[in-house]
C-alpha positions in Angstrom: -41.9 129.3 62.9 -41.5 133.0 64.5 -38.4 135.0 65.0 -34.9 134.5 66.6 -33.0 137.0 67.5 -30.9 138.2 70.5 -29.7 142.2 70.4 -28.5 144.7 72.8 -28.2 148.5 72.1 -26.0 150.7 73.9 -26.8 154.2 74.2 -24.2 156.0 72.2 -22.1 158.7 73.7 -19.3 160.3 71.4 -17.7 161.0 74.5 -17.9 157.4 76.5 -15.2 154.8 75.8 -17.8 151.9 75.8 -17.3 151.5 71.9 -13.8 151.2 72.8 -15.2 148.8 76.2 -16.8 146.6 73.4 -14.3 145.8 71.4 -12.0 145.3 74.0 -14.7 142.4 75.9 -14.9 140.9 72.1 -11.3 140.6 71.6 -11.3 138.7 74.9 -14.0 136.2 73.4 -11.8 135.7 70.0 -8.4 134.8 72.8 -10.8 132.1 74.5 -11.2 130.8 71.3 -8.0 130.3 70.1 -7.1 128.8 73.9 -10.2 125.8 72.6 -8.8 125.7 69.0 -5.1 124.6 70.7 -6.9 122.2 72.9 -9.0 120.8 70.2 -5.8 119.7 68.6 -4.8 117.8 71.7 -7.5 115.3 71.2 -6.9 112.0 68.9 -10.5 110.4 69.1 -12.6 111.8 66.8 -15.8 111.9 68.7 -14.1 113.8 71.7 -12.5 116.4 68.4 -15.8 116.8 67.0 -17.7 117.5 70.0 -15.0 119.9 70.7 -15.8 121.8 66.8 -19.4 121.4 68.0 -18.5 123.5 71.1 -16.2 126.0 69.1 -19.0 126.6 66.4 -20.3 129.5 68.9 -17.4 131.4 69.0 -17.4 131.5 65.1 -20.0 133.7 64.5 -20.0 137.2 62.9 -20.7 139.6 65.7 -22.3 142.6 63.7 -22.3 146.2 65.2 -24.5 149.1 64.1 -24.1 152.6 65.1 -26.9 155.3 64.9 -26.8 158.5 66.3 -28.8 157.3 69.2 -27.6 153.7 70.3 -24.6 150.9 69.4 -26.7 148.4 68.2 -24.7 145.2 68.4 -26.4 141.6 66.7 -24.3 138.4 68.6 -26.1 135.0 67.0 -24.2 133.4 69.7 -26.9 134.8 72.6 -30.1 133.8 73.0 -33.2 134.6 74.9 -31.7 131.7 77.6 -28.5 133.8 78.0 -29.2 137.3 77.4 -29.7 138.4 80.3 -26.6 137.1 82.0 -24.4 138.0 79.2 -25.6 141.2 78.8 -25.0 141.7 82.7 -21.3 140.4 82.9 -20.6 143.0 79.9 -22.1 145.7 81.6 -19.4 145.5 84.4 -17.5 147.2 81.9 -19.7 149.3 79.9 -20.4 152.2 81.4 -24.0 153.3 80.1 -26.8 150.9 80.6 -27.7 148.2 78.4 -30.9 147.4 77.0 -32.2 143.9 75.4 -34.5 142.3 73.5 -34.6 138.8 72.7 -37.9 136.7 70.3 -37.9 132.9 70.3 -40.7 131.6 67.4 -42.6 134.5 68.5 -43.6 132.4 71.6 -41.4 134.3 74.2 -40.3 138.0 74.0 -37.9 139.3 77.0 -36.8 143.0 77.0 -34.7 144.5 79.7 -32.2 147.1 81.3 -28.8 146.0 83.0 -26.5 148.2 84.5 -23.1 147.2 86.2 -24.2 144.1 86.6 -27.9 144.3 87.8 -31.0 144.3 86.2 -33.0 147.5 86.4 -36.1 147.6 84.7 -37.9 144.0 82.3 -41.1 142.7 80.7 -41.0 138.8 79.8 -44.1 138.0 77.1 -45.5 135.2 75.2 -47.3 132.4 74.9 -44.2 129.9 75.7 -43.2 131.4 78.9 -44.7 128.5 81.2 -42.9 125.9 78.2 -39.6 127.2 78.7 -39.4 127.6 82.3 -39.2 131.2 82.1 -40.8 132.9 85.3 -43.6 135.2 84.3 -42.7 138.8 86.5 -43.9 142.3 86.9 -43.4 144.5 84.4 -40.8 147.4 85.4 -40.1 148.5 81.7 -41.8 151.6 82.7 -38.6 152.4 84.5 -36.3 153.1 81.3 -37.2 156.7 80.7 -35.4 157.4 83.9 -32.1 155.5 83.1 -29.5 157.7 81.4 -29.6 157.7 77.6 -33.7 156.8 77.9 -34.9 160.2 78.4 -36.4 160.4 74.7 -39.0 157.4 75.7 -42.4 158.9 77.2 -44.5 156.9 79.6 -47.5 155.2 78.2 -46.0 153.8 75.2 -46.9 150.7 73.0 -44.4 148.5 74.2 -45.0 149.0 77.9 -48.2 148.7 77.6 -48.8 145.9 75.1 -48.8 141.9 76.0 -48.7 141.4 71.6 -45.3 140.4 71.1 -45.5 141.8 67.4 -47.1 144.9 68.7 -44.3 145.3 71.0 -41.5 144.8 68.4 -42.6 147.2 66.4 -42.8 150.0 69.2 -39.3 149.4 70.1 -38.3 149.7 66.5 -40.0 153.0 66.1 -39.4 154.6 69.2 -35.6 153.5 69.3 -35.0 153.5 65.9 -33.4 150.4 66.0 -33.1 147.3 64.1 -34.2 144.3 66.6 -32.5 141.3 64.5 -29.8 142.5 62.0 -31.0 144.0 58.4 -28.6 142.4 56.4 -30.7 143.2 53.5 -31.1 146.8 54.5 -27.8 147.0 54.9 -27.2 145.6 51.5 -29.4 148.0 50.1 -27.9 151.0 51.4 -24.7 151.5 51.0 -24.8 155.3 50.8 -26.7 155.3 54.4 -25.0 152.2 56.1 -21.1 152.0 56.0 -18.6 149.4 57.0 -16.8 151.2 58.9 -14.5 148.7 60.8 -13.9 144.8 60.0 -11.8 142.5 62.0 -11.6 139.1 63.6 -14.1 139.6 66.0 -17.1 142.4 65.1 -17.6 144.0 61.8 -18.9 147.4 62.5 -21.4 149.7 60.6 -22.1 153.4 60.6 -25.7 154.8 59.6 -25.0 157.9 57.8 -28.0 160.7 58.3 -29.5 161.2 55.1 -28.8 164.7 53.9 
């Protein structure tokens, strides 16, 4: 058994509200499910009440937030390589810098991409399991992200571009984001003086990483 994860990272901008955007299209999520909680109550057969929990069991996760210097890192175990995509482009309606994604399911299908109000603008599918899961193999245009504001750092030519090795490719974006792709919970564990909880509520709990002096 592989990976599964499903992250997006948001180029961060001190001066941009889309921290601000963020919370505001979580805090929407957490009032749909309170609307399902009330009608959960309305059913008397227990079948219909616990396929109802089943259903509200997605709405229940932790959503967990990390902010670098360089992106908002945000770690939703409610997405998944079948609904990235989509998601990520109905939140970028209201997020104002793009939006770029990675999603690994049992290291048999790796999909990275860019969305921007709503569109897609640059994506590499990989793997194995593409054909298995219906997922339509496509031209790379990953090359494309250097362009897109917040991406200038990236310079053509590197490893994840280029590479079809899923694990090669992980570890790329790691390095040349400086990102997490699935959430450290150990790291974060292990560093309190360089990670910080910063912000805890209903919906995301939020983490700062400190530069180390």
């Amino acid at each position: 058994m592989g990976r599964k994860y499903a992250s997006y990272h948001i180029p961060n901008n001190e001066k941009s509200d889309d921290l601000e955007s963020l919370k505001e299209i979580y805090n929407v999520k957490s009032a749909d499910k309170n609307q399902y909680e009330q009608a959960a109550e309305v059913f008397t057969n227990p079948i219909a009440r616990d396929m109802m929990n089943r259903f509200l069991s997605i709405y229940k996760n932790t959503v967990n937030v990390i902010i670098t210097e360089r992106f908002i890192s945000v770690y939703d175990s409610a997405l998944s390589f079948g609904t990235i995509n989509e998601e990520t482009k109905r939140f970028s309606k209201k997020i104002r810098a793009p939006i770029f994604y990675v999603s690994n399911f049992d290291d048999d299908v790796l999909l990275l991409g860019c969305v921007q109000s709503g569109k897609t603008i640059a994506r590499k599918h990989i793997g194995q399991g593409l054909t298995e899961y219906g997922i339509q193999p496509i031209k790379s245009t990953i090359h494309l992200l250097p362009k897109l504001e917040g991406f200038s750092f990236l310079k053509s030519g590197t490893t994840f571009e280029t590479t079809d090795s899923i694990s090669e490719c992980e570890a790329s974006i790691e390095c040349e984001f400086q990102i997490y792709l699935a959430m450290p919970f150990e790291d974060v564990q292990a560093q309190p003086n360089y990670i910080r909880l910063v912000d805890d509520n209903d919906t995301l709990k939020i983490y700062r990483y400190m530069n180390v002096p």
